[in-house]
N, C-alpha and C positions, 0 to 999 in steps of 0.2 A: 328491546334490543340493547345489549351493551357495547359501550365505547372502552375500545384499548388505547390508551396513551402510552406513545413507545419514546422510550430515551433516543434518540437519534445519536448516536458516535460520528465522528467526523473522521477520518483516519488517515494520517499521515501516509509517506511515501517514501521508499527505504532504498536510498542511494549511497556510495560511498561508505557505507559503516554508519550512520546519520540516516535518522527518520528526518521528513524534511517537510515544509508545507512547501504547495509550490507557488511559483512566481505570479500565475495568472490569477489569482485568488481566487479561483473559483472551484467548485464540486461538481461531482457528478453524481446524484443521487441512485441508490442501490436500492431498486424496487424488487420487494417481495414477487416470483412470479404465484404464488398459493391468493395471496391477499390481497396482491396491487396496491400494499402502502412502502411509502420506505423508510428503507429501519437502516440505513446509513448511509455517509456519503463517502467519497471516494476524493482523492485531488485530481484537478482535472489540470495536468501537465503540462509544459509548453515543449513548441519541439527541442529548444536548447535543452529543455530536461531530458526528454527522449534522447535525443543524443549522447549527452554525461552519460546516461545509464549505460548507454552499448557501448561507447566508448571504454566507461568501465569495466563492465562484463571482457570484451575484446583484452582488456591489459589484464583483469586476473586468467583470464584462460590461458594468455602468453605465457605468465609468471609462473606456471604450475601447481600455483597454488587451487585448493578444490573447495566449491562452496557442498559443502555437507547436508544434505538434503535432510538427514535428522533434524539441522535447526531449523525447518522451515513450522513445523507444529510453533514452535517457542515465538516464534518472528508473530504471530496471530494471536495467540493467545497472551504473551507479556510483554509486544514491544517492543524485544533485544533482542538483538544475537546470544546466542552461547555458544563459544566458541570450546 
């Protein structure tokens, strides 16, 4: 039987224009449903963060400005927006 050893990512949390760790320090680990290991964690957010975020979301949709669902591949795979 072989053993996979897997890099674990930790992955931030994208608020504000700012990838962010969040406040409560802690993850939530991203279990494989195929393998039942986990191959990353998540941040595990507090409500003041839930809140910024909708908060957020509510002032860009006021402002009419549009988040562009093309940069959503980009947000996953590099990290950043591209605006």
């Amino acid at each position: 039987m072989t053993t996979t050893v897997l890099n674990v990512s930790t992955y931030s949390f994208y608020l504000n224009g700012e990838w962010k760790e969040s406040k409560s320090g802690q993850t939530i680990d991203i279990v494989s449903p195929y393998r039942h290991d986990v191959i990353g964690k998540v941040q595990a957010i507090t409500k003041e963060e839930v809140d910024e975020a909708v908060h957020a979301a509510q002032k860009l949709r006021k402002s009419g400005q549009k988040f562009l669902c093309k940069n959503v591949p980009n947000i996953y795979t590099t990290g950043r927006m591209s605006w």
